[in-house]
C-alpha positions as CSV (number, residue, x, y, z in Angstrom):
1,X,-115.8,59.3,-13.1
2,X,-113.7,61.2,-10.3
3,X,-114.5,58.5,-8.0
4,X,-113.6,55.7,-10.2
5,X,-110.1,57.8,-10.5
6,X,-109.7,58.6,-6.7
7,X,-109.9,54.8,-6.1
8,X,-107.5,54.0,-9.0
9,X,-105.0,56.4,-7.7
10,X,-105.5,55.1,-3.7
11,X,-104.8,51.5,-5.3
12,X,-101.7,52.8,-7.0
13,X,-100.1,54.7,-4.0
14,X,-100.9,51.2,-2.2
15,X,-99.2,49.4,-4.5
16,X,-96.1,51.0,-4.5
17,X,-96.2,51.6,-1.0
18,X,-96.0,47.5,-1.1
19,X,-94.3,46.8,-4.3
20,X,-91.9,49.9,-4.3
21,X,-88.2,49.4,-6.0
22,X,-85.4,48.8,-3.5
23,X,-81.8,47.7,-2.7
24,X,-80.8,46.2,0.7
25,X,-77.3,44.1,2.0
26,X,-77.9,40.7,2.6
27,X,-74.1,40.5,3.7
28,X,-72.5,42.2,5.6
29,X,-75.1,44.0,7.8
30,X,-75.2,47.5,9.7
31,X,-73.4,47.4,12.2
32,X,-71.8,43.9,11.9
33,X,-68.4,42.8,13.4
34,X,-66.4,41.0,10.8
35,X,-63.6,38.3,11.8
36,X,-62.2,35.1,9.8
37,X,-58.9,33.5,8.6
38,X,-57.4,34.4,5.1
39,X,-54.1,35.9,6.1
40,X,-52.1,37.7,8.4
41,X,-53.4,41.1,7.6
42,X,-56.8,40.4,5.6
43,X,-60.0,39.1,6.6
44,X,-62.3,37.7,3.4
45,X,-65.8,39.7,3.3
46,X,-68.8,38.3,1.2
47,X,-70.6,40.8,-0.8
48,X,-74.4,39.9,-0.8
49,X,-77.4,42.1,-1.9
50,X,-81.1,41.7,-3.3
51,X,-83.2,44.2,-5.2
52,X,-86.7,44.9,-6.1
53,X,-87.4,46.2,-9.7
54,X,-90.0,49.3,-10.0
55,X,-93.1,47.6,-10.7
56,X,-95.3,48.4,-13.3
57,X,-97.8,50.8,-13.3
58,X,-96.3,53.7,-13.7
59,X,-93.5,52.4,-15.8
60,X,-92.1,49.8,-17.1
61,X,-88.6,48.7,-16.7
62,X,-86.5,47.6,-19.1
63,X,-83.2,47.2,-18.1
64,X,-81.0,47.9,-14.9
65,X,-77.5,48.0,-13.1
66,X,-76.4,48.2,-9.3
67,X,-73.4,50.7,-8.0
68,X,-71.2,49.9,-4.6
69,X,-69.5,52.6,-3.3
70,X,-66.8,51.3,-0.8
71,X,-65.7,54.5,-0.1
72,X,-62.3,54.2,-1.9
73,X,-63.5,52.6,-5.3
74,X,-66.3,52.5,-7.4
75,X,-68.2,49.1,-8.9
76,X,-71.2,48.6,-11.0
77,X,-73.1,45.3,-11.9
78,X,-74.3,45.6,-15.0
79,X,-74.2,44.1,-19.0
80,X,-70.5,44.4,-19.1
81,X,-68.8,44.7,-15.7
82,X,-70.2,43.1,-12.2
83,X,-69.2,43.5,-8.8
84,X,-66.9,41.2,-7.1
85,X,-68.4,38.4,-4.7
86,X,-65.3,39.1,-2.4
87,X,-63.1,41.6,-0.7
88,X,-60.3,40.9,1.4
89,X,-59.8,43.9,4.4
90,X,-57.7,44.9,6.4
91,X,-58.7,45.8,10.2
92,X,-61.3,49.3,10.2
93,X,-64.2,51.0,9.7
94,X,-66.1,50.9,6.5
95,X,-68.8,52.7,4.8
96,X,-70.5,51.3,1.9
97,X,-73.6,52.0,-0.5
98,X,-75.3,50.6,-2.8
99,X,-77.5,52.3,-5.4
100,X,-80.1,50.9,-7.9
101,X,-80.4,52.3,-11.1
102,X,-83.5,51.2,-14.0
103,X,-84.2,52.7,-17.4
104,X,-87.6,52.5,-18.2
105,X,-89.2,51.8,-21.5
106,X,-89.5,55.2,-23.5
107,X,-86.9,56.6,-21.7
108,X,-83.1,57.1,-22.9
109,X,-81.1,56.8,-19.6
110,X,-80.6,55.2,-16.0
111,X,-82.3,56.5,-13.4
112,X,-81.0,55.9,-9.5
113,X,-84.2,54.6,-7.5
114,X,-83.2,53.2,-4.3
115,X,-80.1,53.4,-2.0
116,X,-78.7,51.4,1.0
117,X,-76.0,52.6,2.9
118,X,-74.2,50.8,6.0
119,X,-71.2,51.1,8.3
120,X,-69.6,48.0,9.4
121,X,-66.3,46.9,11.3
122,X,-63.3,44.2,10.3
123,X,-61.2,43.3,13.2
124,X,-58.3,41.1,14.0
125,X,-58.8,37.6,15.8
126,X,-56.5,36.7,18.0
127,X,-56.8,33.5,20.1
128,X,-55.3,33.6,24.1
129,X,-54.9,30.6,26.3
130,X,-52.7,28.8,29.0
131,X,-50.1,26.5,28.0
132,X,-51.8,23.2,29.8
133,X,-55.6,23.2,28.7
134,X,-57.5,25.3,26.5
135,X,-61.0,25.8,27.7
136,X,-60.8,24.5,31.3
137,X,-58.8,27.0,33.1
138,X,-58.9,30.7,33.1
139,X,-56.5,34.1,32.0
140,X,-57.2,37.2,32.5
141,X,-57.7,39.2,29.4
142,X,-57.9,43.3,29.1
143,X,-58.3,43.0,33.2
144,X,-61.3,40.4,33.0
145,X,-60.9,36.8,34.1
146,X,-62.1,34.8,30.9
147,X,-61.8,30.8,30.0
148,X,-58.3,29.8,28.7
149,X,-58.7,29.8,24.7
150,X,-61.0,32.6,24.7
151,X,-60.9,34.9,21.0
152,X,-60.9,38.6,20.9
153,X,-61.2,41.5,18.2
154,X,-58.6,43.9,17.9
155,X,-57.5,46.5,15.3
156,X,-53.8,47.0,14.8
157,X,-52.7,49.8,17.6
158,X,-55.1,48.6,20.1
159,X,-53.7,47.5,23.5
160,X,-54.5,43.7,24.8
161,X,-53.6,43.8,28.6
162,X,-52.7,39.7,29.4
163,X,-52.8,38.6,32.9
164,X,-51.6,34.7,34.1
165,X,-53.1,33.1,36.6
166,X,-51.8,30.7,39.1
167,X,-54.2,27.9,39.9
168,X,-55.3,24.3,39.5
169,X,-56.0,21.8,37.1
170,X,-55.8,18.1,36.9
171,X,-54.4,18.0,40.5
172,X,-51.4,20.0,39.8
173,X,-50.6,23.3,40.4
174,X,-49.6,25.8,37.6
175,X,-47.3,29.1,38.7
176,X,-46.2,32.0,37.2
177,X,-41.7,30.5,37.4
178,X,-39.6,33.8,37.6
179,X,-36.3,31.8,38.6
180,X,-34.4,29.6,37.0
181,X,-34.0,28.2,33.7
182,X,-37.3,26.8,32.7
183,X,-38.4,30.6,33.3
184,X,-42.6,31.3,32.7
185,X,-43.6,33.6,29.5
186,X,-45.8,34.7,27.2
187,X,-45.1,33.5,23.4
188,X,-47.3,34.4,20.1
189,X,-47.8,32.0,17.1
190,X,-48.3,34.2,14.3
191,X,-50.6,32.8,11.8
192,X,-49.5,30.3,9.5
193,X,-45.9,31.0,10.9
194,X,-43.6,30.8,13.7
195,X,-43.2,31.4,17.9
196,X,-41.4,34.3,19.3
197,X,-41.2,35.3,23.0
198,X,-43.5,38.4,24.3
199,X,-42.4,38.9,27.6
200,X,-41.3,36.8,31.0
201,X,-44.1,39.3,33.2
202,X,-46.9,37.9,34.9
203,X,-48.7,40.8,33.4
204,X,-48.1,42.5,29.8
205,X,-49.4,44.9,27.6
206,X,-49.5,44.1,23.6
207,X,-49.6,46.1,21.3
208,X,-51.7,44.6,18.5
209,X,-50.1,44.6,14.8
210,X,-51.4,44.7,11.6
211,X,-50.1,41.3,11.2
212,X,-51.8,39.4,14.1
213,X,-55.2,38.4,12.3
214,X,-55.2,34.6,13.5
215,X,-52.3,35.1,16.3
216,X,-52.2,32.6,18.9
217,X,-50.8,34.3,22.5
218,X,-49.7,31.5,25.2
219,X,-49.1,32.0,28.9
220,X,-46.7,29.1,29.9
221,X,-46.9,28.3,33.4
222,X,-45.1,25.8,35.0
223,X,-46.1,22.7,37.2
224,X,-45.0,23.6,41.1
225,X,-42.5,21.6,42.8
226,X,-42.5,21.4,46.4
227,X,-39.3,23.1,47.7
228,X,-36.2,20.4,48.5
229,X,-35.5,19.8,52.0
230,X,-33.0,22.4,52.8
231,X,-29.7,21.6,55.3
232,X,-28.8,23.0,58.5
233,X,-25.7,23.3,60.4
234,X,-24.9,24.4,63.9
235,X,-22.0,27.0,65.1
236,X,-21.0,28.8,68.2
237,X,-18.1,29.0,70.7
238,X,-18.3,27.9,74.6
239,X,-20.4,30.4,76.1
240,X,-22.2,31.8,72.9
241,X,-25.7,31.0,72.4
242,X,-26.1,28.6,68.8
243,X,-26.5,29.8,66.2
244,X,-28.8,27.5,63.7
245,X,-27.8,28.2,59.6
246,X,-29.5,26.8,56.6
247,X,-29.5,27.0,52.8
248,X,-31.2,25.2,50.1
249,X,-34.8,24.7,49.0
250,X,-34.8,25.7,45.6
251,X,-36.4,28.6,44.1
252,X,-38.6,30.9,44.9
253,X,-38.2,30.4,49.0
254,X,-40.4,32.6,51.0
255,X,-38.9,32.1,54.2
256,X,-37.8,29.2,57.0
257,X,-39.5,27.2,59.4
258,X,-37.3,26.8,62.6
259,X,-38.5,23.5,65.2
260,X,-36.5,23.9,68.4
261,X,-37.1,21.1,70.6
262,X,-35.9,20.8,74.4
263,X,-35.0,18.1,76.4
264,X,-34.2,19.1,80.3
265,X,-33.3,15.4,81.1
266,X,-36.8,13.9,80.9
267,X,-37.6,13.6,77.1
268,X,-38.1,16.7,74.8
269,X,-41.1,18.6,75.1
270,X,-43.3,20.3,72.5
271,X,-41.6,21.7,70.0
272,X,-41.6,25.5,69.5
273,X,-41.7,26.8,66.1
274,X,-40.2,30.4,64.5
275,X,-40.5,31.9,60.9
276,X,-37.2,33.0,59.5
277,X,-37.0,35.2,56.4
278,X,-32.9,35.1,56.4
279,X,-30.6,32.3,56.3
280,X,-29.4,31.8,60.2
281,X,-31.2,32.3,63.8
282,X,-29.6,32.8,67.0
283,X,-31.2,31.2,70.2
284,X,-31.1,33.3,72.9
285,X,-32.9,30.9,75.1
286,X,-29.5,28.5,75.2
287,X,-26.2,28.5,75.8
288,X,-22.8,26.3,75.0
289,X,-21.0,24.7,77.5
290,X,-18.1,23.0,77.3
291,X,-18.3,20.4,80.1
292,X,-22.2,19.5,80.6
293,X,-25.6,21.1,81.0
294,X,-29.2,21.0,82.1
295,X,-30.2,20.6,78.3
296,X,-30.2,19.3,74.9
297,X,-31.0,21.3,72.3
298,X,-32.1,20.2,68.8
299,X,-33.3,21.7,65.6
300,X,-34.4,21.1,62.0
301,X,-35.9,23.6,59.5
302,X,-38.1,23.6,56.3
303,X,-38.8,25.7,53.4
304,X,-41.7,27.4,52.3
305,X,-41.6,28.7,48.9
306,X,-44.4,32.0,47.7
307,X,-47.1,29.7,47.3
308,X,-46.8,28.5,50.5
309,X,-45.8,25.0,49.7
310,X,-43.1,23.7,52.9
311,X,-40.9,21.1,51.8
312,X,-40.1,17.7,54.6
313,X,-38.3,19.5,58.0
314,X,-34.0,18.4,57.7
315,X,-32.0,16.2,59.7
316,X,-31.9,17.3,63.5
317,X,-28.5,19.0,65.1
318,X,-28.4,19.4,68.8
319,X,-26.1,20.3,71.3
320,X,-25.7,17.0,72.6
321,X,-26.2,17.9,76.4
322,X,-23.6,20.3,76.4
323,X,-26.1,23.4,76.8
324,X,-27.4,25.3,79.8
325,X,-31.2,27.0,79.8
326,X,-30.4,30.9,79.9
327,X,-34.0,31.8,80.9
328,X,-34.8,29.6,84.5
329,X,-34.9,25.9,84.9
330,X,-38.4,26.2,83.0
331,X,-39.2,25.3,79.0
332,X,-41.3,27.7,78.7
333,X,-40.5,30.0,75.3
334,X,-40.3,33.6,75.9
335,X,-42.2,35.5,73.1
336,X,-40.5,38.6,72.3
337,X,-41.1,38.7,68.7
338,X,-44.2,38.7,66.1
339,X,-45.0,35.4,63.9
340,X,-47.8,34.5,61.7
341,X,-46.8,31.0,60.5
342,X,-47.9,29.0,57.7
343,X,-51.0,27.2,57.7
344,X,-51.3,23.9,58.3
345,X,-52.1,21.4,56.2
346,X,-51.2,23.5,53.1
347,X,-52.3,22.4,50.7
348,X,-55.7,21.9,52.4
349,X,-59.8,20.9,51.9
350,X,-61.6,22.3,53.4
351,X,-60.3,23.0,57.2
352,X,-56.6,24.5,57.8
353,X,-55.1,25.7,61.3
354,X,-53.4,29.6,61.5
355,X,-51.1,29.7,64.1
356,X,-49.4,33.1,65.6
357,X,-47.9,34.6,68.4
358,X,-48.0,38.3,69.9
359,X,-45.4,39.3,71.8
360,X,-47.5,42.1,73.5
361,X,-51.3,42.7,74.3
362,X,-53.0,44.6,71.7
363,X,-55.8,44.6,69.2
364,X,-55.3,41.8,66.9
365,X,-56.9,41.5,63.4
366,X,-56.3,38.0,61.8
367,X,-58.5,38.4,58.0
368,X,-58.8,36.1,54.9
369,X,-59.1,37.3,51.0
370,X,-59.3,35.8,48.1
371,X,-56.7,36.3,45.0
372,X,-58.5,39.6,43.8
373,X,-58.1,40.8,47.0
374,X,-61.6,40.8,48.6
375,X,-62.1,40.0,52.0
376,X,-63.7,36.5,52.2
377,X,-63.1,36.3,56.1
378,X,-62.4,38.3,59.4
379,X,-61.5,35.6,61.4
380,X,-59.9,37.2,64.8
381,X,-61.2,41.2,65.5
382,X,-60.2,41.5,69.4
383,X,-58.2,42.5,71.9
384,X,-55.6,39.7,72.9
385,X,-53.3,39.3,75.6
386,X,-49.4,38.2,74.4
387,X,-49.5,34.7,73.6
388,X,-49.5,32.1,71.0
389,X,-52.5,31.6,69.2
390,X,-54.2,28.9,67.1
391,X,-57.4,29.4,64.3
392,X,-59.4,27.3,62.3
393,X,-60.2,28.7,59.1
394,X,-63.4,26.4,57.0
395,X,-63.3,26.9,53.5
396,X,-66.2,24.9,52.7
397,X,-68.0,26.9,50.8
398,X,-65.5,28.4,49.3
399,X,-64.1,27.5,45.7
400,X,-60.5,25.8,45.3
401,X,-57.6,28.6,44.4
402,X,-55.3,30.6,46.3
403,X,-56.1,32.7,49.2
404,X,-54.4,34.8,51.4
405,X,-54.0,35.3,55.6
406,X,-53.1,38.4,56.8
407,X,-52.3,39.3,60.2
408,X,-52.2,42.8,61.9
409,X,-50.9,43.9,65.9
410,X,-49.8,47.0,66.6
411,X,-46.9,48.0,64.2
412,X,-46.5,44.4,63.0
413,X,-48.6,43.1,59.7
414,X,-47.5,39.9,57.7
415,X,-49.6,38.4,54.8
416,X,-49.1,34.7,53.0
417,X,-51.0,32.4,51.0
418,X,-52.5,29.1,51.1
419,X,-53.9,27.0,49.0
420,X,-57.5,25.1,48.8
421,X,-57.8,22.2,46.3
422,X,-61.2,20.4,45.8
């Protein structure tokens, strides 16, 4: 008899080990991140649960009701009153349980059984992309690069650090305008609503509201245009060495591109090239005359704007003869001044030239990076003698995008950008 017993009470434990009452969220989980469209400020959360009665032996059920506890209110599912199927949250943290209660038969009230409790999160979604294409491009996102039309989750207060990148798509370039009219900016499309201007910085920090669920944030670049050709006029008095002035180019100029060209009676010789970050130059290697000379004297200038685009070169002016060689009968520049020029062709795939002149012997440091800032390249690391200097730089295995030259001698550095399209 007390074995029959011990196995009867073995095959109960068993069976409620296997068929025990229980309560469990079917939606939303532990742990889950909850995001969707309703409204500006409420995200729609469906409420799904199962059970498992108390099975019988040891007693029989006859009846039974569920409780949620949501923290701030109180629901039951029962005879007269259910639970609702939906809830509509704002952006937090939430902790909810559910509870099981059964009355068995014989007995005269509900008894809790099981119990399921779960923390879960409900954030904004807010959508940010370029202005040109949404999924093939990129923007940089809480200091991250990330693909154009990328969604991210965010509780009201939260900062979303937005980042525009310059670069290339469809064969045109897209830049970050800070001049002029048609000015760059970040807008936001609130949902279901209208656009408002964020902020005209390359880089801005937003504070998320409690009204961005389903926000839209834009970064509107604009297409490059080459600079315009600028103009250049000529001045000086008998005597006085010329002095070259030019203006024009557009927005967003970097700095001047001077060709002077000699001709000492026999045709002009190669031209000699200097960056200008003003609006005039004076050459000291020539000098007015009234009646004749050894020399003409031409020149013509282009612009290169920040992203190192150059416009065409002007129309020439010269001195027309009336000019005398200051330095010798020879055409040989004298370097007395630091240059790194632009890069030639710009833009460029895959091989561009570097060109640069050192107006004493030193150490010399010519290095490439890329737009984050990392050294890609260390093209020249030696001791030169003064000079002008020419470097290939092969960017073919490189991906397209802007990257940037920067040249070191001495006290001089000077840094500009080029750009590889593929």
């Amino acid at each position: 008899m007390k074995k029959i017993y011990l196995v009867f009470t073995v095959f109960s434990m068993v069976f409620n080990l296997l068929f025990a009452q229980s309560i469990s969220f079917v939606n939303p989980s532990n742990a889950e991140v909850l995001s969707g469209s309703w409204s500006q400020t409420t995200i729609p959360v469906n409420l799904n649960y199962s059970t498992r009665n108390s099975e019988y032996p040891p007693g029989y059920v006859i009846a039974d009701k569920v409780k949620l506890s949501t923290g701030t209110n109180t629901y039951w599912d029962s005879y007269d009153e259910n639970i609702p199927q939906w809830f509509y949250l704002t952006p937090g943290t939430y902790t909810w349980t559910l509870e099981l209660w059964e009355l068995f038969l014989g007995g005269n009230s509900f008894i809790k059984t099981a119990t399921k409790t779960i923390t879960f999160y409900v954030r904004h979604t807010i959508t940010v992309r370029n202005n040109f294409t949404i999924s093939a491009s990129t923007i940089k996102i809480d200091n991250l690069i990330k693909t154009s039309g990328t969604k991210v989750l965010k509780s009201p207060g939260d900062n979303l650090t937005l980042g525009a990148i310059e670069q290339t798509y469809d064969g045109k370039f897209y830049i970050w305008q800070t001049e002029g009219s048609e000015k760059s900016k970040w807008e936001i499309t609130k949902y279901n609503s209208s656009t408002s201007n964020m902020s005209f910085n390359k880089n801005h920090t937003y504070f998320v509201q409690t009204n961005d669920n389903m926000s839209v944030i834009v970064a509107n670049l604009k297409v490059h245009q080459v600079p315009n050709t600028p103009s250049i006029s000529m001045s000086g008095n008998w005597g006085d060495n010329p002095t070259l002035t030019f203006y024009g180019g557009g927005n967003n100029v970097d700095h001047y591109v001077l060709k002077k060209e000699y001709d000492f009676g026999s045709g002009y010789g190669n031209p000699s090239y200097v960056n200008i970050t003003g609006n005039s130059y004076t050459d000291p290697n020539v000098e007015i005359r009234k009646f004749g000379g050894d020399l003409t004297a031409r020149y013509s200038v282009k612009a290169v704007d920040v992203w190192n685009y150059e416009s065409n070169y002007s129309s020439t002016v010269s001195t027309n003869g009336q000019s005398l060689w200051k330095n010798g009968s020879t055409q040989e520049e004298i370097i007395n001044e630091y240059a790194l020029n632009s890069n030639y062709p710009n833009p460029f795939n895959p091989t561009t030239q570097i060109s640069y002149q050192i107006p004493e012997d030193g150490q010399v440091n010519l290095t490439i990076y890329n737009s984050l800032g990392e050294e890609i390249s260390n093209l020249v690391n030696n001791y030169q003698a003064s000079g002008k200097y020419n470097v290939q730089f092969d960017a073919s295995n490189l991906p397209s995008g802007v990257y940037i030259y920067r040249l070191s001698s001495g006290n001089f550095t000077a840094t500009k950008k080029m750009l590889l399209t593929k």
